[in-house]
GUVOGU-189681 format. One record per residue (C-alpha): y, x, z negated; residue in one letter. Coordinates in steps of 0.1 Angstrom, whole numbers, plus 2048, in hexadecimal, padded with zeros to 3 digits. Layout:
N
YXZa ...
END
This chain:
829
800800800x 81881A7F8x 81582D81Bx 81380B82Dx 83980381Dx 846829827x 83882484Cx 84780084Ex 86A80483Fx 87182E83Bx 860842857x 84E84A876x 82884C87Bx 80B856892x 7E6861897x 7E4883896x 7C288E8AAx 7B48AD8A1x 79E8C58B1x 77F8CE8ADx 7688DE895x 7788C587Fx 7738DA85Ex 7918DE83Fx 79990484Ax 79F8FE873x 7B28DE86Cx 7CC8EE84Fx 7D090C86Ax 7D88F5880x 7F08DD86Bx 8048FA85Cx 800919875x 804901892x 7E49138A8x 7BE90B8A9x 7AB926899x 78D9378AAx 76A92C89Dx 767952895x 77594486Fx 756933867x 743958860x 75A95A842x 75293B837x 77592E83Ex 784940824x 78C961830x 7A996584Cx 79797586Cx 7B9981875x 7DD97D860x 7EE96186Dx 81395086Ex 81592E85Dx 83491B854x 830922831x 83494883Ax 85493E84Dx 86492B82Dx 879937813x 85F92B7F9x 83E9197F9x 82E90A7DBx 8098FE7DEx 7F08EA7C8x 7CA8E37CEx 7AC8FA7DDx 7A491A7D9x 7919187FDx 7B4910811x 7D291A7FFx 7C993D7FBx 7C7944822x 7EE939826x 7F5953807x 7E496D814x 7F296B837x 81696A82Fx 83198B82Bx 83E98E80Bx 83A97B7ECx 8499567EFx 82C9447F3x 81993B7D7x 7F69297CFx 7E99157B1x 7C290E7B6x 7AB8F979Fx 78891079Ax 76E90D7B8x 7568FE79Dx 76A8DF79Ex 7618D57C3x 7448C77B5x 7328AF7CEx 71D8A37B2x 73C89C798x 74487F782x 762878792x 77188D7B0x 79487C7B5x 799892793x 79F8AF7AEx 7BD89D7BCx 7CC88D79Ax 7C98B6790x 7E38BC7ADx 7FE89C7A0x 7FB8A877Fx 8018D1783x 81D8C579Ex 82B8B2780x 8288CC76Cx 83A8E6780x 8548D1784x 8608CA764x 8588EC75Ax 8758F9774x 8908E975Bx 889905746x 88492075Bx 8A592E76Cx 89293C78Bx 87A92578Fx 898907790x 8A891E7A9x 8909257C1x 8858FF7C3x 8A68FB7CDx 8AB90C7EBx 8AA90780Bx 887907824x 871903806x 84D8F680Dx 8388E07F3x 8158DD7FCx 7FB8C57EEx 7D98C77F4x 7C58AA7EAx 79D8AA7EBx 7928927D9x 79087D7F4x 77C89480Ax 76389C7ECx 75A8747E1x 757870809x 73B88D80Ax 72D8817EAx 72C85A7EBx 73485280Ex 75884481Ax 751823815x 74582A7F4x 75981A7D5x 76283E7CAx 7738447EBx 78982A7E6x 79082E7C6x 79C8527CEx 7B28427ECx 7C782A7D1x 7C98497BAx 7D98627D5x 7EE8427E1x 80083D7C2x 7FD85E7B8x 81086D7D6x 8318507CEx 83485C7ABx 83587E7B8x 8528757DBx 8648647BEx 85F87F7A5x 86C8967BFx 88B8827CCx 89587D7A5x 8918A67A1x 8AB8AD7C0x 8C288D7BBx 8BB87B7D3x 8CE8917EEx 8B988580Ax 8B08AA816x 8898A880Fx 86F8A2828x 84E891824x 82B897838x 80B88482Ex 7EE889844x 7C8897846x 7B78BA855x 7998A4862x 78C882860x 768876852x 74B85F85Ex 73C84684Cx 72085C845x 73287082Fx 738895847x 7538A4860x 7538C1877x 7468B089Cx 76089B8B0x 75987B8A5x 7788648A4x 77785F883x 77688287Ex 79088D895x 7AC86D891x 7C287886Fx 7DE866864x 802874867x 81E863851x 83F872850x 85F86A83Cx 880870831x 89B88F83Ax 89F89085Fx 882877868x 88585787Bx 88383586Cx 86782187Bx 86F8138A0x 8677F18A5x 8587E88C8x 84A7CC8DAx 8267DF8E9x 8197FC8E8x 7F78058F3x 7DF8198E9x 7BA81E8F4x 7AE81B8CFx 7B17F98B9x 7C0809899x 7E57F589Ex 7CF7D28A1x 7BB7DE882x 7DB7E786Ex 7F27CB87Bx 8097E8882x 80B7E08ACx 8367DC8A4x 83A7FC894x 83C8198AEx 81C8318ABx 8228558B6x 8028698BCx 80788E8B7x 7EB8AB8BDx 7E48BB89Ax 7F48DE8A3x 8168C98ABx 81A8C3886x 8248E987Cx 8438E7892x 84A8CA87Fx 84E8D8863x 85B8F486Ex 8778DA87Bx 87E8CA85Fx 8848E3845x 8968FD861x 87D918866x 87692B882x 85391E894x 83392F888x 82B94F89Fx 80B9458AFx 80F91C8ADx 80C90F8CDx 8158EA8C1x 8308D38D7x 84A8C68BDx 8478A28BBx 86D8998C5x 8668708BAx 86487B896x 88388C892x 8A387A889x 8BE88F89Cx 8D58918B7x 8CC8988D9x 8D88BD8DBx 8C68C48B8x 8A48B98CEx 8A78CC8EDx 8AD8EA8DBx 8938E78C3x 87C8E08E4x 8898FF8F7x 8809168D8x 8629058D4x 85B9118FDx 8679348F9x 8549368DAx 8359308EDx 84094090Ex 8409608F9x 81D95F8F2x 81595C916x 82797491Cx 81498E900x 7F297F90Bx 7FC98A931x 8099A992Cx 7EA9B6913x 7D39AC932x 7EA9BA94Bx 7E99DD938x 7C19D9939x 7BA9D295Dx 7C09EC981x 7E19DE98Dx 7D29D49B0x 7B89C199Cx 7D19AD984x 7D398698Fx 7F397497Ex 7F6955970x 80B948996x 81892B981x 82D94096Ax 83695E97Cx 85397396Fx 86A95E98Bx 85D93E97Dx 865949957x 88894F95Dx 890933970x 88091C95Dx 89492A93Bx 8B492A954x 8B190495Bx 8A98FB93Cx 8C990A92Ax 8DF8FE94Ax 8D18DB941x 8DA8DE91Dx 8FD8EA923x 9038CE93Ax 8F38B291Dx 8D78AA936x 8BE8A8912x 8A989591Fx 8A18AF940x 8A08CD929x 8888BD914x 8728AF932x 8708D1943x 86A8E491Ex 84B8CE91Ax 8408D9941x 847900937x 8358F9917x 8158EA929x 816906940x 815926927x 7FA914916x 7E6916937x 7EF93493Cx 7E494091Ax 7C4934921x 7C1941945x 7C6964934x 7AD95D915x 795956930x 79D97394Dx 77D98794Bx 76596A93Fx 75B96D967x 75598E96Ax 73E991949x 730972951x 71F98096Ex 71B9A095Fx 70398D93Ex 6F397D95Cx 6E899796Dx 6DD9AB94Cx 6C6988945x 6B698696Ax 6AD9A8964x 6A09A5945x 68C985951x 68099096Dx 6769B395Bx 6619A1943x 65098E960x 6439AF96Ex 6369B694Bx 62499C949x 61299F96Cx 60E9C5969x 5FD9C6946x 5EC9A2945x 5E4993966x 5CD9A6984x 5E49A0998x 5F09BE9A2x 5E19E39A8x 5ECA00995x 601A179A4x 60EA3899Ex 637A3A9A1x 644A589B7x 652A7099Dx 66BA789BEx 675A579BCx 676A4D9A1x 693A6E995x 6A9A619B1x 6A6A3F9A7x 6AFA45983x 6CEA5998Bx 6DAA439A4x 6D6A28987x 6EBA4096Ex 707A4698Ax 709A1F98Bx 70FA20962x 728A3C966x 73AA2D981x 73AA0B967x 748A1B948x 762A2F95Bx 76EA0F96Ax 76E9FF948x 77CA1D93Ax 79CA1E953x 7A09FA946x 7A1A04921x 7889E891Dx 7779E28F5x 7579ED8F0x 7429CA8F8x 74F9CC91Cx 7389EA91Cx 71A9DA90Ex 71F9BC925x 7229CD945x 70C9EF942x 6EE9DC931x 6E19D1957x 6E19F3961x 6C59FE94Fx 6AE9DF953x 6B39DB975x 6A7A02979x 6889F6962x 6829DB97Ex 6859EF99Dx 670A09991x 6549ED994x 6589EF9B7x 6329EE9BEx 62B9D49A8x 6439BD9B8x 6339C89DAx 6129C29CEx 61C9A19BFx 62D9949E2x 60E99B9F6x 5FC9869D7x 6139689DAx 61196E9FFx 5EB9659FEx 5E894A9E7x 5EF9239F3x 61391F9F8x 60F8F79F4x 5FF9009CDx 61891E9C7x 6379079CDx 6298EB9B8x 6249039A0x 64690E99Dx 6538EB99Ex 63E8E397Fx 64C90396Ex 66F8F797Ax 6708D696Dx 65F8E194Fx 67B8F7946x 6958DC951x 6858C6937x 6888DB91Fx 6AC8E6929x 6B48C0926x 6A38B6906x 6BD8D08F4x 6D98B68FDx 6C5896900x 6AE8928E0x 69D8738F0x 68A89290Ax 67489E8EFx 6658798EBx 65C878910x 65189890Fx 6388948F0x 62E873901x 62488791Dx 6148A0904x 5FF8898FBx 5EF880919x 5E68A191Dx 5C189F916x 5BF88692Dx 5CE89794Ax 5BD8BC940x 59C8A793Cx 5988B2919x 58F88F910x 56E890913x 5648AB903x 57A8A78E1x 5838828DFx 58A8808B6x 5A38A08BDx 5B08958DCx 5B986D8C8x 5C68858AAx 5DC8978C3x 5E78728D4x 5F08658B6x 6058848A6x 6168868CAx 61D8658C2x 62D8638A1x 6418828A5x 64E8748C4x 66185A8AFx 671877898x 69187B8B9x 69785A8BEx 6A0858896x 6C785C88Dx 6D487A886x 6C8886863x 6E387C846x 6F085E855x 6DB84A840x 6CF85A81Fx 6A684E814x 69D85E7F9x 6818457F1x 672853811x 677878806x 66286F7E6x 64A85E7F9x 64487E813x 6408907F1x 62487C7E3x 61087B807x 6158A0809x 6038A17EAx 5E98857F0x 5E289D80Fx 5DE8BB7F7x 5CA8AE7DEx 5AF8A47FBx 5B68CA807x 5B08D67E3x 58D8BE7E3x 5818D0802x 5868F37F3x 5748EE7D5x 5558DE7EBx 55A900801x 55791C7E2x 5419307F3x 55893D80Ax 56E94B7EFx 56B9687D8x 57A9557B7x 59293B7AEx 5B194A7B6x 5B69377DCx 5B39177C3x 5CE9217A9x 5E69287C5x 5DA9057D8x 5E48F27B2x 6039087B2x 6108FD7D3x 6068DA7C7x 61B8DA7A9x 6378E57BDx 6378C77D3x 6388B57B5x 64F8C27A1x 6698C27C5x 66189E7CBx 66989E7A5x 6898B17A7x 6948987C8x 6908787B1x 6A1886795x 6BE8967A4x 6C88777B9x 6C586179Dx 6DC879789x 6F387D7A4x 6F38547A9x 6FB855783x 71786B786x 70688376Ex 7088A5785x 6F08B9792x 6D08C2774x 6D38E476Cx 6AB8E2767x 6A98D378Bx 6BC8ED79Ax 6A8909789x 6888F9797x 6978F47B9x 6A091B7BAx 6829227B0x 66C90D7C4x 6839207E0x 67893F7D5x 6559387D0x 64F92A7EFx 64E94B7FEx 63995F7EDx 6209467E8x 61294080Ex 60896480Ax 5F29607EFx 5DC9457FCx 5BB94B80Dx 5C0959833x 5A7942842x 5B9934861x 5BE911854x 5C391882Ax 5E1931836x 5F2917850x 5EE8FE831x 5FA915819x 61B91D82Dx 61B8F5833x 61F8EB812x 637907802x 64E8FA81Ex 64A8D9819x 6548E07F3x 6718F27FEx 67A8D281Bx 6758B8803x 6928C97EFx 6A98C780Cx 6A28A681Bx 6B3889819x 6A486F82Ex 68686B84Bx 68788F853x 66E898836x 655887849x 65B89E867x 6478C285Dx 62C8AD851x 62789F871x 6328BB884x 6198D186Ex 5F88B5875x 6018B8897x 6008DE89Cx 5E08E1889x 5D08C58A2x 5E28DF8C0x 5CF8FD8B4x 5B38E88B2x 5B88DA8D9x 5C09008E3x 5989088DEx 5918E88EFx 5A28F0910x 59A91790Fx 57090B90Cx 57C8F0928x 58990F941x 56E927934x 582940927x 56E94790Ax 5569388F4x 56491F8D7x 56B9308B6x 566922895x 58791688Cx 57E913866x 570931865x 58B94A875x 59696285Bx 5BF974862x 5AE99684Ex 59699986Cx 59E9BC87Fx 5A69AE8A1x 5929BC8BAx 5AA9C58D9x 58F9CA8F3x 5879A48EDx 5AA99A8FBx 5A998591Ax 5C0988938x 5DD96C93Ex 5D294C94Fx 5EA93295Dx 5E291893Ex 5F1936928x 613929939x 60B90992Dx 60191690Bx 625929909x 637908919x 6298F78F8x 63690F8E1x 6589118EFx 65A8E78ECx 64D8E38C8x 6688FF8C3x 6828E78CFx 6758CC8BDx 6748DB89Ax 6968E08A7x 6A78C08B4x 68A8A98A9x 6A289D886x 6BD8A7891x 6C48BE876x 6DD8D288Fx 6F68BC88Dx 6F28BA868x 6F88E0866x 7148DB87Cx 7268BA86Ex 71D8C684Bx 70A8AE834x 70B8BF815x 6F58A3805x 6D78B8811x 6DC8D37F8x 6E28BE7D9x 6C48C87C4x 6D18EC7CCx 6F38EA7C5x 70F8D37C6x 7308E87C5x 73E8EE7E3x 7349117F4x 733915819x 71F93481Cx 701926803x 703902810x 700911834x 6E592382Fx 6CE90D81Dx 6DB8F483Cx 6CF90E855x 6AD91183Dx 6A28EE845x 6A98F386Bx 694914866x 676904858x 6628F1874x 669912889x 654922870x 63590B86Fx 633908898x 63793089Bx 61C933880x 609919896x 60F9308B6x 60494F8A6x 5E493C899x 5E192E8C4x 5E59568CDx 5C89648B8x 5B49478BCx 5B39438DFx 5AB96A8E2x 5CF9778EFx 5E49908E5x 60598A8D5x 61699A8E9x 60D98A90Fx 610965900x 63096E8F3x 640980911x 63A95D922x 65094B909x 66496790Cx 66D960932x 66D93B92Dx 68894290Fx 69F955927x 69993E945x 6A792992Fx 6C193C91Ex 6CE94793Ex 6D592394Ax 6E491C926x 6FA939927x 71192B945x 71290892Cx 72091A90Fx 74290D8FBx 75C91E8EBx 76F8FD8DFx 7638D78D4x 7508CE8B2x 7388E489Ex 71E8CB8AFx 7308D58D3x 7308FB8CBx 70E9018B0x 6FE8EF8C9x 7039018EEx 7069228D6x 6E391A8C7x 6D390E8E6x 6E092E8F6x 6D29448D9x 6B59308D0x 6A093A8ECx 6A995D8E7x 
END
């Protein structure tokens, strides 16, 4: 109510839409500093300044600031001198899991009150507040905190909304009384990011990116009645607000603001537009403001062009043409004739064009050599590709002959490869380039002389290919091809991986493996199945279950117990009771974590914090987990059960909803696949059927018993790479990492702390890797292969696919936008 009355009767008001990631650090940088920060922050944890920055608080006489220790400390340490100072609450108090987090922001209102009337008697203090260009800043996370922990629509979100409302008019009024009334302060509510109804920010959902922007008193318009307006969203209908004038702004417009307001000059490196509509001034006071604003920027066009310039041969250097040197001057030249002649209205029009401009230009220089070491990490990945393909054939297939390389040749080959390296680096050298130009363009050099020295295998290969049917060859490829694209497809599309594990499990039926295994092949049907469902399921956190996450705990040890019954009937095999202790052991973990979930979210729902005793099992449970897979009996399927459940113990910690279910079915499906692997290596007789039950990990491999490659080892290394993508994609837990949930690390810890929260986030994600590449390894020995040749497959599927995932990458949009084209770049590396 208390904003609604300043926007109807005192000032002007907008959306302002942020970028994306839409996280607290990227969206203060770009409120006060006035530019978006590169993602490069997020490896401090967005606490630590990549690179010193200019901010409006640096530019003011004085800046006073209240709230966390996480963001005010980053405007501090970037600014000269000594004028801006900070007053932080401990980090202990972000407390996700506290009785009552609007106490962060009723902290602020009452050390603002405080300070204040502790000026009265302090001489400098009094002083300082009343100069001119001073800066109060109020950061309020209260609201962000109860929206993590109980959900925006939660009554504790609410709540914390009245607090801050009628918190925020006893401090304007408190303020206004302190300087009496003079009419020469300034006020700026609005938000670094917005929130979902699921509780998390950071990917680019409207509510995440649309933040209010409310702005009052000296030298701000009142509100502008008009008669339409129209904008694409329904917010003026929802608000009954379609008579009051709305004026959208980009986030990074907000600094210059500010910077107008209180008379300061613009921060260094903000490339934000000043929003003219705010300011109540005259004509002249605009344009002017506008055609600092444009030289401001124009300058670091300027900077960013002349630092690539000094970097590149002269006859090589490509200009911006829309801002040449010509264009600069007589764009400045026309905009001061028009201000002279009180054509305000021109100036400000072609300000705004020069403005648009540099920032394209700005870009267009960020970007120059993204070309030229695009090709270059191209090149350096067909070669490595297409290496590890001759590999493969030379060391695994009978394919090709051996032949003996000319030592001749091969001398003149390598220095005509180390004369193309020289002749590299001296060109980067000449161009004073850093040192990851030189990684980027001189790594080709030396895998591409690894691939032509297999000259004669290539040979030998073509006259191979040559022979063989071309009508079977190019279906072959096609199936590899579309393969691939599925998989390339499935990392944007979750929906792919149910197709493909509907397909999956048709597969005895189209390898004929039916027949001879028809209880394994209806095991592998139904898993295929049910894990198919697992993508078409909403993104994990959306819709919290802990019911379920209790229940996957009890199965998981329903399961056990009829494990721990079939060990005791098989004692023979052992040497003593040991393998059964650690069995009970993992057993009691499961327990205790499906324990530990209950309690803590019934503590939690009860306001009562985090259990210390919870959190000490949780950590140690973590710990455990561990050590205690390699203490179990090394019988194939006791050790893949052993690793099964000291994960699951760790998973049931960090779930939240359905996705406990997934390892469990992810896990009965990869024990059915090793299972079907002997099935179909018996149905091409490649070997005789091992006993499964029997296969010991201590065994001394015999090399000489290693088999050469056969087409269905493709098939085998297809499978691997798609169960890797689903343990991947198949919850969704990437967009969890990357719109951050912290409800998934409750029983660990509650207070807010990127790097820990992160990385038990990035835990979860790494779990179902481990049990399918446990599963693979298990496929490898089993199916009488080396390690190596199954795995240089999946290596040249991995860089097929990385290569086509490399030209895909982003370097702007939502955690969701970026993590994910970075991590489907890297994860098939």
């Amino acid at each position: 109510p208390v904003f609604r009355g300043i926007l109807e009767n005192n000032g002007s008001w907008g959306v302002s839409h942020t970028r994306v990631p839409t996280e607290s650090r990227p969206g203060h940088v770009a409120l006060i500093a006035g530019f978006y920060e590169d993602v490069s922050a997020v490896a401090k944890g967005w606490k630590e300044n990549p690179v010193e920055f200019d901010s409006v608080f640096n530019e003011s006489k004085y800046t006073w600031s209240w709230g966390s220790p996480d963001i005010l400390p980053m405007f501090a340490k970037g600014a000269t001198g000594d004028h801006v100072y900070t007053f932080c609450y401990t980090a202990e108090s972000e407390d996700f899991g506290a009785q009552d987090a609007a106490k962060l922001d009723t902290w602020v209102f009452d050390h603002v009150k405080n300070f204040f009337n502790s000026s009265r008697n302090n001489q400098t203090l009094f002083s300082a507040l009343n100069e001119d260009k001073v800066v109060l800043f109020l950061h309020l996370l209260g609201i962000d905190t109860n929206g993590h922990a109980h959900r925006p629509n939660s009554r504790e979100y609410k709540e914390n909304i009245k607090k801050v409302d009628e918190g925020i008019k006893e401090i304007a009024l408190m303020i206004e009384n302190f300087y009496g009334n003079d009419g020469k302060t300034a006020f700026i509510l609005t938000s670094d990011h917005g929130m979902t109804d699921w509780g998390s920010h950071g990917a680019g959902h409207p509510s995440e990116t649309l933040t209010p922007l409310i702005v009052w008193g000296a030298g701000v318009n009142y509100p502008q009645k008009v008669t339409s307006q129209f904008f694409e969203d329904n917010f003026l209908q929802e608000w009954k607000l379609e008579n009051l004038k709305r004026l959208d702004v980009n986030q990074a417009d907000i600094a210059p603001l500010m910077a107008s307001l209180i008379g300061v000059p613009f921060p260094l490196n903000s490339v934000g537009t000043l929003p003219l509509e705010y300011l109540n001034n005259s004509a002249h006071f605009k344009a002017e403001s506008m055609f600092t604003n444009a030289v401001q920027i124009l300058e670091q066009f300027k900077v960013k062009m002349s630092q690539k310039k000094e970097t590149t041969l002269s006859f090589l250097f490509t200009p911006f043409k829309p801002l040449s040197d010509s264009e600069q001057i007589n764009f400045l030249r026309k905009t001061r004739l028009y201000i002279q002649q009180q054509k305000y209205d021109e100036a400000v029009s072609l300000c705004k064009t020069l403005i648009n401009l540099a920032l394209e230009g700005l870009s267009y220089y960020h970007t120059y050599d993204r070309l030229f070491l695009g090709l270059s990490i191209a090149m350096g990945f067909v070669g490595w590709t297409t290496y590890v393909i001759l590999v493969i054939i030379k060391t695994n297939t009978n394919l090709t002959k051996t032949a003996q390389t000319n030592h001749k040749e091969s001398t003149v080959l390598f220095y005509g490869f180390v004369f193309v390296g020289m002749i590299i680096a001296f060109f980067l050298l000449i161009q004073t380039c850093s040192w990851t130009y030189y990684v980027y363009c001189l790594l080709p050099v030396p895998l591409w002389y690894a691939v032509v020295r297999e000259l004669p295998v290539i040979q030998d290969l073509a006259a191979n290919l040559l022979s063989l049917h071309i009508g079977r060859s190019i279906g072959f490829l096609l199936v590899c091809t579309l393969g691939i694209e599925i998989l390339v497809f499935s990392f944007f599309y979750r929906s792919t991986l149910t197709i493909g594990l509907l397909v999956f499990a048709g597969w005895p039926v189209i390898a004929q493996l039916w027949a001879q295994a028809k209880t394994t092949a209806l095991i592998w049907t139904l898993l295929c199945v049910l894990l198919a469902i697992f993508p078409l399921m909403p993104v994990v956190g959306r819709e919290p279950n802990i019911p379920l996450v209790i229940a996957t705990g009890l199965l998981t040890l329903l399961i056990s117990c009829f494990s721990l019954a079939s060990l005791r009937k098989s004692e023979n095999k052992y040497r003593n009771n040991e393998d059964l202790k650690v069995h009970f052991y993992q057993m009691l973990s499961i327990a205790l974590s499906t324990y530990v979930v209950s309690s803590t979210h019934d503590s939690l729902k009860n306001k009562q914090g985090l259990p210390v005793l919870n959190q000490i099992i949780s950590w140690m449970t973590l710990v455990s987990s561990s050590v205690l897979p390699l203490l179990s009996p090394t019988f194939l399927f006791q050790r893949l059960f052993s690793i099964l459940l000291a994960l699951m113990s760790t998973y049931l910690l960090l779930s939240t909803g359905y996705e406990a279910l997934f390892p469990l079915v992810l896990s009965g499906l990869m024990f059915v696949w090793i299972a079907m692997e002997q099935e179909a290596l018996q149905h091409y007789g490649l070997s005789l059927k091992p006993k499964l039950a029997v296969f010991n990990f201590t065994y001394a491999t015999d090399i000489t018993h290693f088999r050469q490659l056969h087409l269905d080892d493709i098939r085998r290394s297809f499978f691997f790479v798609f169960f890797i993508v689903t343990a991947f994609f198949g919850t969704g837990n990437i967009a969890s990492v990357n719109s951050f949930d912290p409800a998934s690390v409750y029983c660990f810890l509650t207070v807010f702390s990127p790097f820990m929260m992160g990385g038990l986030l990035v835990l979860k994600v790494v779990i179902p890797f481990v049990l399918v590449s446990c599963a693979f390894e298990a496929v490898q020995v089993t199916t009488q292969l080396s390690s190596k040749s199954l795995f240089l497959i999946v290596l040249v599927i991995s860089d097929i696919m990385a290569l086509h995932f490399f030209f895909l990458v982003k370097d702007y949009g939502s955690w969701l936008d970026i993590g994910t084209r970075y991590s489907i770049f890297l994860l098939p590396l």
